[in-house]
C-alpha positions as CSV (number, residue, x, y, z in Angstrom):
1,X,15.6,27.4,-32.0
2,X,12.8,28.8,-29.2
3,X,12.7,27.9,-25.9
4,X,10.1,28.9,-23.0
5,X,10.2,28.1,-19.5
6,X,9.0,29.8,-16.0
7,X,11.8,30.2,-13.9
8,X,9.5,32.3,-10.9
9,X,7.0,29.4,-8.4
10,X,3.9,31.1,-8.5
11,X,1.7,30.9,-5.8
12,X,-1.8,32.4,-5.8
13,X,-5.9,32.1,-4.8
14,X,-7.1,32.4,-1.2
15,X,-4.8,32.9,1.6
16,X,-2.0,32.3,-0.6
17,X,0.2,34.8,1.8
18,X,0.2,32.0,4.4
19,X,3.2,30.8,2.3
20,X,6.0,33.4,3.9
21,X,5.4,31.6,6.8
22,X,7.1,28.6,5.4
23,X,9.7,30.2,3.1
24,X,13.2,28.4,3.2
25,X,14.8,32.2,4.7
26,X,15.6,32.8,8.4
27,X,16.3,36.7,7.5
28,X,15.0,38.9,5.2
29,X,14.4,42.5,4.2
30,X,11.3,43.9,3.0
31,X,11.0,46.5,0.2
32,X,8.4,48.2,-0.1
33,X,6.8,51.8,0.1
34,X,5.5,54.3,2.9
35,X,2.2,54.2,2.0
36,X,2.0,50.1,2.4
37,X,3.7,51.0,5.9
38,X,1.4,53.5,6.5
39,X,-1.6,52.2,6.0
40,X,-0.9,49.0,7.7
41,X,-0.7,46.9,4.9
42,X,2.6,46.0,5.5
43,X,1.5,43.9,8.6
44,X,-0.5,41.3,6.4
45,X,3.0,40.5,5.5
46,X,5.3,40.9,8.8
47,X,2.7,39.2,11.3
48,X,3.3,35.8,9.0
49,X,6.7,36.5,9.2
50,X,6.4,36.5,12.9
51,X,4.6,33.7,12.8
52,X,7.6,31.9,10.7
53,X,10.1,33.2,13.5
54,X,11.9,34.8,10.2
55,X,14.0,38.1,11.2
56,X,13.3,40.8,9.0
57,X,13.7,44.7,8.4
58,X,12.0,47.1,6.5
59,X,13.2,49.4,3.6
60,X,10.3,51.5,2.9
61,X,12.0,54.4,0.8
62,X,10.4,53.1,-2.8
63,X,9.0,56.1,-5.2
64,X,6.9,55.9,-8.1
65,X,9.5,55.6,-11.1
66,X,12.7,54.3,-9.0
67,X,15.1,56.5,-9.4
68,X,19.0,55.9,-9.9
69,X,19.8,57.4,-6.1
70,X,16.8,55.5,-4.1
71,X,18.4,52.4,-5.7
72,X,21.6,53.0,-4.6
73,X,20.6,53.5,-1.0
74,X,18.6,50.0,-0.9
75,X,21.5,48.7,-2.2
76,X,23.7,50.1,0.8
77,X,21.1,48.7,3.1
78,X,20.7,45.4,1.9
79,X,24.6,45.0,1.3
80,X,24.7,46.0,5.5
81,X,21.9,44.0,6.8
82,X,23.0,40.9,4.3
83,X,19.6,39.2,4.3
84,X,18.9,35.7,2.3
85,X,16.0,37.3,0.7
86,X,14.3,40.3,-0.3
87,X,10.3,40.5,-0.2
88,X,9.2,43.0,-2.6
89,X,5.5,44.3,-1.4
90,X,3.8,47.0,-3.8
91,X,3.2,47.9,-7.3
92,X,5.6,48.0,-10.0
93,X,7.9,50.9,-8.6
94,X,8.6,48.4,-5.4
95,X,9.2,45.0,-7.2
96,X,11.1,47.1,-9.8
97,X,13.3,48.7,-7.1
98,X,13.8,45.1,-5.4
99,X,15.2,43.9,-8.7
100,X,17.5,47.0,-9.4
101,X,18.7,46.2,-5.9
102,X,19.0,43.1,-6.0
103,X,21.6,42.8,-8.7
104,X,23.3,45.5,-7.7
105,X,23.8,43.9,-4.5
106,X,25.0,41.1,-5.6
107,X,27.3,42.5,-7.6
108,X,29.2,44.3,-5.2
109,X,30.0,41.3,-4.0
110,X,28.9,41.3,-0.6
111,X,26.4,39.2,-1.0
112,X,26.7,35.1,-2.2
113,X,23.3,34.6,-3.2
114,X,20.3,36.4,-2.4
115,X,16.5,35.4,-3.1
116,X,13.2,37.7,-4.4
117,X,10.0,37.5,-3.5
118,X,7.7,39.6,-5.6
119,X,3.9,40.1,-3.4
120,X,2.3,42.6,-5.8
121,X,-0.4,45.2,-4.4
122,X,-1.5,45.9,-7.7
123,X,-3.1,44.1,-10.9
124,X,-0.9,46.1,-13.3
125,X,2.7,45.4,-13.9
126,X,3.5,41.5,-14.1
127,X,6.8,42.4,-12.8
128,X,6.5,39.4,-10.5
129,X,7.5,37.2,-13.0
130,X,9.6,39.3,-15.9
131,X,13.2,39.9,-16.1
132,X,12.7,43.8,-16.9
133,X,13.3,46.6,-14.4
134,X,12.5,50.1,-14.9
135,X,14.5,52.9,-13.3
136,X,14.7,56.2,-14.1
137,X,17.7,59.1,-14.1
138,X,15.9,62.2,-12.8
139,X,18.6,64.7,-14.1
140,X,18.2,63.7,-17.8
141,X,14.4,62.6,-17.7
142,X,15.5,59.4,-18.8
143,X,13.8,56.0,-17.7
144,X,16.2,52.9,-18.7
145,X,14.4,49.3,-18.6
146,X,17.0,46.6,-17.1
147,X,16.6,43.1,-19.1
148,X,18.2,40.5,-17.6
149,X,17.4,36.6,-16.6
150,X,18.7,37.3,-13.0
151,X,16.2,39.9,-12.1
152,X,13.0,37.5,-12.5
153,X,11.9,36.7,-9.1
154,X,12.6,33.6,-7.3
155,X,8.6,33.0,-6.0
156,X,5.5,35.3,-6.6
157,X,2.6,35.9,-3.8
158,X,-0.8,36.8,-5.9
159,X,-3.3,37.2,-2.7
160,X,-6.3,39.4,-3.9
161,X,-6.5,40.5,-0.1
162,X,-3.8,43.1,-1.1
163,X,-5.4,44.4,-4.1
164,X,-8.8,44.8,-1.9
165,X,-8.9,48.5,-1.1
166,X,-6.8,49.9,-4.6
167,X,-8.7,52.4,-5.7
168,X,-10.7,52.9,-8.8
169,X,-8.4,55.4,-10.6
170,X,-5.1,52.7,-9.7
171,X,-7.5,49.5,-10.8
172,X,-8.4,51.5,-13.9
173,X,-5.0,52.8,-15.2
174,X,-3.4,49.0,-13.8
175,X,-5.9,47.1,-14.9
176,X,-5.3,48.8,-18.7
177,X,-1.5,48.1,-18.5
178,X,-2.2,44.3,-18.4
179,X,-4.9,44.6,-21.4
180,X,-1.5,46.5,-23.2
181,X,1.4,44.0,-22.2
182,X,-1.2,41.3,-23.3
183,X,-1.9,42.5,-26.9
184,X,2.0,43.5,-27.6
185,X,3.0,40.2,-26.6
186,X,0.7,39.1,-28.9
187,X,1.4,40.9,-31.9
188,X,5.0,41.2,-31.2
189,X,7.9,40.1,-33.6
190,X,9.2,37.8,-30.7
191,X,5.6,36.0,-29.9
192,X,5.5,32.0,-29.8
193,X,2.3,29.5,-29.4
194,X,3.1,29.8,-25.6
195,X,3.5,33.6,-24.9
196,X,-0.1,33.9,-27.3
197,X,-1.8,31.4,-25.1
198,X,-1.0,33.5,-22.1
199,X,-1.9,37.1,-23.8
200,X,-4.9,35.7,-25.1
201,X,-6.1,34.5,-21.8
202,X,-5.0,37.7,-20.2
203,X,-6.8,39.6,-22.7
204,X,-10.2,37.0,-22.5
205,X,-10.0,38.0,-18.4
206,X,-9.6,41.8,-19.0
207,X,-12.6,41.7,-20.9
208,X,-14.9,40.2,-18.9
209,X,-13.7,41.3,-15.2
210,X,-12.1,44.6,-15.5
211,X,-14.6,46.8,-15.9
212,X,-16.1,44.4,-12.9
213,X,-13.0,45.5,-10.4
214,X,-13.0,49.0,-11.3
215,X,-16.9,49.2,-10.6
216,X,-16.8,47.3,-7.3
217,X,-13.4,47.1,-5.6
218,X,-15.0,44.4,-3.5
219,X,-15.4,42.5,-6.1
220,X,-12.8,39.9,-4.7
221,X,-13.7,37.6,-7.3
222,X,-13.0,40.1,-10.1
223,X,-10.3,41.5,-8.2
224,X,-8.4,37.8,-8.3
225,X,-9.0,37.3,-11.8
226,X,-7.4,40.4,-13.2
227,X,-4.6,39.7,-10.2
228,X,-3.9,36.4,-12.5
229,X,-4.1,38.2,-15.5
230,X,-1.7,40.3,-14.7
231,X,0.6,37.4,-14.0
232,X,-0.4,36.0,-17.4
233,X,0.3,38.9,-19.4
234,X,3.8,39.6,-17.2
235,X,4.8,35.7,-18.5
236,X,3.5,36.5,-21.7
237,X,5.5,39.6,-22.7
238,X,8.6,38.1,-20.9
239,X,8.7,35.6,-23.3
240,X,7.7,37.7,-26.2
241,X,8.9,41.4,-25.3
242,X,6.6,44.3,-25.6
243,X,6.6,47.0,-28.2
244,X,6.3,50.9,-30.1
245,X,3.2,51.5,-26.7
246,X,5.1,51.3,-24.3
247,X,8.5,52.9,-25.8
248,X,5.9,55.8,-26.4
249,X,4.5,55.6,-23.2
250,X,8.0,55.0,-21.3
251,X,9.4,59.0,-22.2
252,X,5.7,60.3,-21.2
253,X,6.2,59.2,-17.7
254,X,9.6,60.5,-17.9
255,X,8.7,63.6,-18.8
256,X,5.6,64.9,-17.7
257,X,4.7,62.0,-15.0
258,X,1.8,60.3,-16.6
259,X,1.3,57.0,-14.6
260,X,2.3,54.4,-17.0
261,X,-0.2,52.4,-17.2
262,X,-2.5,55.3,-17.7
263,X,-0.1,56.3,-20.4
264,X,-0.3,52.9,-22.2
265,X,-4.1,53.0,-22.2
266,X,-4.1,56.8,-23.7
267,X,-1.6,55.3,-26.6
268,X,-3.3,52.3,-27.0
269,X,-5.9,53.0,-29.8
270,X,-3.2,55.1,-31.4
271,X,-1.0,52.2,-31.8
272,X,-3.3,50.1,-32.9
273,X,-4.3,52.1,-35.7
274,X,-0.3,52.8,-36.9
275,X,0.1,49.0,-36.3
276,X,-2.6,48.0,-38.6
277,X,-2.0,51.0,-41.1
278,X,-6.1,51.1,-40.7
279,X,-8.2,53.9,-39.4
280,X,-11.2,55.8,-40.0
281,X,-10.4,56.7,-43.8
282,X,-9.6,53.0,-44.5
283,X,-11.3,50.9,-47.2
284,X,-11.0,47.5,-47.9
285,X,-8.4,46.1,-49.8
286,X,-7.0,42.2,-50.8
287,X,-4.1,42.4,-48.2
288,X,-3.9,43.5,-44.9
289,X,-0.2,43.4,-42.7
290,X,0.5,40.1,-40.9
291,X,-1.0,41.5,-37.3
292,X,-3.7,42.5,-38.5
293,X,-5.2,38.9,-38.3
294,X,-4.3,38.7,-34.7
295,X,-6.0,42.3,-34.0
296,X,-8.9,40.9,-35.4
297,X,-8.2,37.5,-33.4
298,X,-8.3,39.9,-30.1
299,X,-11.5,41.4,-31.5
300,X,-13.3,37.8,-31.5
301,X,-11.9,37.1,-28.1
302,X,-13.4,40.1,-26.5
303,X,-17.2,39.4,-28.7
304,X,-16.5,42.2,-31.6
305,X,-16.3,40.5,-34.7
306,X,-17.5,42.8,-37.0
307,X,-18.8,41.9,-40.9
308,X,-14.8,42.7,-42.2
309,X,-11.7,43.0,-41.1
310,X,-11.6,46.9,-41.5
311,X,-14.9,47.3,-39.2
312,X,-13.1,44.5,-37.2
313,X,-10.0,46.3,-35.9
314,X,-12.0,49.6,-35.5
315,X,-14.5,47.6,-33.2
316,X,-11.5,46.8,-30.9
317,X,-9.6,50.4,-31.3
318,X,-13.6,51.6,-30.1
319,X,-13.6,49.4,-27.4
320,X,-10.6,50.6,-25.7
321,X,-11.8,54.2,-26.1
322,X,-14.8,53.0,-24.4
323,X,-13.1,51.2,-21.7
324,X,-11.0,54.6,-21.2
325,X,-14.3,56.7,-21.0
326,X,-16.3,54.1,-18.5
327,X,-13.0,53.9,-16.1
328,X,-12.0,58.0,-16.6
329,X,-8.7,57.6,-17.9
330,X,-8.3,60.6,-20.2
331,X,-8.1,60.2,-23.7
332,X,-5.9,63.2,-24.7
333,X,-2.6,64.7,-23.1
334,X,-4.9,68.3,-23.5
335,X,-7.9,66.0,-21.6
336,X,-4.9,65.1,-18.8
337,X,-4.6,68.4,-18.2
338,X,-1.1,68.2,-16.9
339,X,0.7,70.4,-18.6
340,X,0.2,73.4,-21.6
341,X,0.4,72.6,-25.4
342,X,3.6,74.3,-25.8
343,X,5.4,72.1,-23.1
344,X,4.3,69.3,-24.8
345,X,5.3,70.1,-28.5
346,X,8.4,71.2,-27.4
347,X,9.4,67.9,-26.1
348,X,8.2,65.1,-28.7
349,X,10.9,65.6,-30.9
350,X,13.2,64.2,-28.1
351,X,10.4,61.6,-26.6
352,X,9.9,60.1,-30.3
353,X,14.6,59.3,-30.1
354,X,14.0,58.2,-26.8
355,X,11.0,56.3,-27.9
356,X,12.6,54.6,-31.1
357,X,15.9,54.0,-28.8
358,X,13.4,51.9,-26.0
359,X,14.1,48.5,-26.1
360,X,10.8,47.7,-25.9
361,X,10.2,49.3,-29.5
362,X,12.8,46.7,-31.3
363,X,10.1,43.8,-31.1
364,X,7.1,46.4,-32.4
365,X,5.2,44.6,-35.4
366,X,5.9,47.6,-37.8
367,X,8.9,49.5,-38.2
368,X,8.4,53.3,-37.3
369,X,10.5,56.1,-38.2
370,X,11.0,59.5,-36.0
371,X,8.3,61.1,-37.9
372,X,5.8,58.2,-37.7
373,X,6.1,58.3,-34.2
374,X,6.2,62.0,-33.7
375,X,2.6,62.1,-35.3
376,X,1.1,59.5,-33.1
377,X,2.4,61.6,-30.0
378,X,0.9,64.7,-32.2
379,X,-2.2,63.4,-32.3
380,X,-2.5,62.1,-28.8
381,X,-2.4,65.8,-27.7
């Protein structure tokens, strides 16, 4: 037996913020990052709260890739200030930290109950409405994903005001990380009727609006639609878990920084080709694997059929190496130009364990060994 449901009250479209003057809290804490505070973001938030006559404070000491210690010190400054709620505003790193903190609060004991409200900056993550956190232990290069039903949020604020002035790199690399959580939902192990619906959708906006919000950031129209399928993808791969991409692309954040959704999108076409066992040497045959049909499923949805289902899949593994060459995102670690050859091989012996021990990578449509996944991160240098 299956079930689905969606446990986080989603509220989105034009001045969909004016709802935090109306939530049920009379104190809260707001989590975010300096750069929201900085730039004066963070008062599209507080002036409604002012507005609402809700007390608040500010915990502005999110990173990218939480780490263990920053969590720890929200936690100590929640567990003092003992609000009803927290407001998460930012990209994944902050909603991620407000979770992580969040049920560590709580389970100190300090705390009887204690809301989340996830206001997203960016169109990347879907962490508004999953149950997965990801923080990471800077000593050991490690970055452990949290799963639990108590980290999804209680409400979600999806106002494209916030995601006006993200710039093109961020849209490009965000924007890429909802096409990925979208198509592992959809060919994962785990997938239902409902968590396709929602990745196919996701995946139908991408293609059509992306490229649109990376090319105009004013484009508020575009700029709403990939804010929703974002959402959509973030319900999708809740239900359905995620796969072998993002276990890959997990250790290369971890170890040489790569921005994660830039690090799914370099992946991407690499996966897609293990996935389907078909690349550029294929031939057809009388039996493909079972995901292959939904590869080629995606392909249709995004206008690429192609005359059979070999020419089919390697229409869609193009298309993402076009949609990385349009919106600059590298297609190589070499191209990334982050670190030297040696640094690299040196390390995927340990990133293809850690890759194979992501939790993520239990729900991947085929089953990869250490060596399978040592040659995709081989070739993606």
């Amino acid at each position: 037996m299956k079930s689905f449901d969606i446990k986080t009250k989603i509220y989105f479209g034009e001045n969909s913020l004016d709802r935090l003057v109306d939530i049920p809290y009379k104190k809260v804490m707001i989590i975010t990052d300096p750069f929201v505070v900085q730039s004066g973001m963070i008062k599209l938030i507080t002036y409604r709260l002012d507005s609402g006559d809700i007390e608040f404070d500010v915990f502005k000491d999110v990173v990218p890739d939480p780490p263990i210690e920053k969590i720890v010190t929200g936690v100590q400054a929640v567990v003092g200030y003992k609000p009803q709620a927290l407001i998460a505003v930012g990209g994944g790193s902050a909603i991620d930290s407000a979770k992580a903190i969040k049920d560590f609060a709580l389970k100190t004991g300090e705390l009887d109950e204690l809301a989340l409200i996830a206001v997203p900056t960016t169109s990347g993550t879907g962490s508004e409405v999953t149950s997965f956190s990801v923080i990471t232990d800077t000593q050991s290069h490690v970055k452990y994903p949290l799963v639990s039903e108590t980290l999804i949020p209680t409400e979600a604020i999806l106002d494209a005001e916030l995601v006006r002035s993200v710039p093109p790199a961020v849209t490009a690399d965000t924007g890429m990380d909802v096409f990925t959580h979208a198509l592992e939902a959809y060919v994962s192990i785990n997938n239902n009727e409902f968590s396709a619906a929602l990745a196919e959708k996701a995946i139908e906006i991408c293609g059509v609006f992306l490229l649109r919000a990376f090319l105009d950031g004013n484009d508020t129209h575009a700029r709403q639609k990939m804010h929703v399928a974002s959402c959509l993808a973030g319900l999708a791969f809740n239900s359905a878990s995620l796969g072998l991409n993002h276990g890959m692309a997990h250790q290369l954040g971890a170890n040489f920084h790569v921005p994660h959704g830039r690090a799914n999108a370099m992946l991407l076409p690499h996966i897609i080709e293990f996935n389907s066992d078909i690349n550029i040497h294929s031939r057809s045959r009388k039996e493909y694997l079972p995901q292959v049909k939904k590869y080629v499923n995606i392909a249709k949805i995004l206008g690429l059929q192609n005359f059979n289902t070999i020419t089919t899949v390697r229409a869609l593994v193009n298309w993402v190496q076009f949609m990385l060459k349009e919106m600059d995102i590298p297609l190589s670690m070499s191209q990334y130009g982050k670190c030297t050859e040696e640094e690299y091989m040196s390390k995927i012996s340990t990133m293809a364990e850690a890759a194979l021990a992501d939790s993520c990578t239990a729900t991947n449509p085929r089953v990869a060994n250490k060596a399978d996944v040592m040659d995709i991160y081989r070739n993606l240098w």
